[in-house]
Each structure stands twice: as structure tokens, then as C-alpha cells.
Residue, then its C-alpha position, 0 to 999 in steps of 0.5 A: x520503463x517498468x510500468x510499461x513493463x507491467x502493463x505489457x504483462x495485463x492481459x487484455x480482459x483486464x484493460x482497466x486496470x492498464x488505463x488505471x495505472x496509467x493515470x496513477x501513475x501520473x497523478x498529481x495530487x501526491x508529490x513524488x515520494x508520496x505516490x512511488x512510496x504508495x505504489x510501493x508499499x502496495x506492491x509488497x503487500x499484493x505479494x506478486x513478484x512480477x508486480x513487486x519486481x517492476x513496481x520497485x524497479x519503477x520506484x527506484x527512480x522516484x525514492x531515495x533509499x530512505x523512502x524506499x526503505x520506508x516503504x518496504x517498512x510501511x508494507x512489513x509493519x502493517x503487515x503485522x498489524x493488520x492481521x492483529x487490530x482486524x483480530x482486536x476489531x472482529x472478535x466478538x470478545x471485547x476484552x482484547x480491545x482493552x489489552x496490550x498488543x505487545x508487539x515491538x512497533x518502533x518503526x511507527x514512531x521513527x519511519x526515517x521518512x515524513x510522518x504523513x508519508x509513512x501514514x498515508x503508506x501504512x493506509x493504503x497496506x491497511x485497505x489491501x490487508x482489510x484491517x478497519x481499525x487501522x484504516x480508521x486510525x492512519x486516515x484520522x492520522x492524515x486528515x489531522x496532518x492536512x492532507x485533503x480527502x482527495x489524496x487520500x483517495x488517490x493512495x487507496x485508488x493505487x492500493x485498489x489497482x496494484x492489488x488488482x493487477x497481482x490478483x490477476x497476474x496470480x490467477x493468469x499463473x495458475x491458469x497457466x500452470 
């Protein structure tokens, strides 16, 4: 099983982060799709092949290509957008918050997948990247759509923890190194 392959690489200081992926992993506030996709999404936007590597190992038993695909879409899009919204939103000159991004975004309004899934995926790649205003807009998004507080937490609570564990992964390579 990957996750175990991956929580057999956390070292010991980082325990928490094992116990935490252990529970996400059986989370049932989200359905199947919704989580795998999350876990996912996270992975390729914490950018660590280890993580990367087993969490879509994983994943594959959870996801059709479909949603696997858009996931991967969901980490690459918001990839894009959350570095120029941040940008929109932290800027000090208001003009560009007036301007058009005119950036191609097609995948938004046609992921293959569930609208809340692809949202809820987009949102937890935002959390990771930082970007407010996105965060701000795919939660609006979701609670709009009918999903609880609860489980958009669960997706933030997957984001927060695969970030965590690449993090540590990537300082225990350059320590090694």
C-alpha cells in the first residue's frame, strides 16, 4: 500500500504527520473521488517526487482517469492562478484588480469531472500556494454547491498534511545530501 509506503519514509520526529495521514486517509466526510482527488491535487502542488509518486500510486485505486486527470488539472491551473490573483491581491496598485488576467483558464469551466470536486481540489492547491483571493472564491464556490464547513476542512486539513510531509521529505534529502 503507498500510504504505508510513504509513512514508512516520515521520520520519527515527524509522527504527527503519520497519525494525520493515517486518519485522512480514512476520512468520511468526502466521498472517495473527493478525497483521492484532494490527496492528489495536493501532492503535485508540494512538488515532492517521493510524495508525488506514492500518493498517486494510491490514488490510482481510488480515481478513474477521469478524476485523476483532474486532479492533475486542478494542481496545473491553480498552479498558474495562484501565483497571479496572489499578485492581483497583494499589490498595492489597485489597477490590476480592474484588468483582464487573459490567461487561457478553459479547464475551469470544463474539468471532465464534478464542478465541487474540481473546487474543492482547486481549494486545497490554493491553501498550499497561498493565494487569498482564490481560497476566497473556490470556498464561496463550494458552500454555494452545498458542501458543509466540515468538509472543507477535511480537503484543507489533506492540503496542510501532504504539504507537511514533502516539506519534511525535502529537508531530510538536503540534510542527507
Amino acid at each position: 500500500m503507498s500510504i504505508d509506503n510513504l509513512k514508512g519514509k516520515i521520520p520519527d520526529y515527524a509522527k504527527d504527520l503519520k497519525l494525520n495521514l493515517s486518519s485522512l486517509a480514512s476520512d468520511e466526510s468526502l466521498n472517495e473521488q473527493q478525497l483521492w482527488g484532494t490527496f492528489l491535487a495536493s501532492a503535485l502542488a508540494s512538488r515532492n517526487a517521493t510524495v508525488i509518486k506514492e500518493i498517486s500510486a494510491e490514488a490510482e485505486g481510488y480515481l478513474n482517469a477521469a478524476a485523476f486527470d483532474g486532479a492533475k488539472a486542478a494542481a496545473s491551473i491553480m498552479g498558474m492562478n495562484n501565483i497571479y490573483y496572489r499578485f492581483v491581491h497583494l499589490s498595492s496598485n489597485k489597477d490590476y484588480q480592474t484588468m483582464q488576467a487573459k490567461l487561457r483558464m478553459n479547464i475551469i469551466g470544463n474539468p471532465g469531472v464534478d464542478k465541487v470536486d474540481f473546487e474543492l481540489w482547486s481549494l486545497a492547491v490554493s491553501a498550499i500556494n497561498g493565494c487569498g483571493m482564490c481560497i476566497d472564491a473556490h470556498e464561496a464556490e463550494l458552500l454555494k454547491h452545498g458542501l458543509s464547513k466540515e468538509q472543507i476542512q477535511t480537503a484543507i486539513r489533506v492540503g496542510s498534511v501532504i504539504h507537511a510531509i514533502a516539506a519534511t521529505l525535502d529537508g531530510e534529502e538536503a540534510i542527507a545530501a
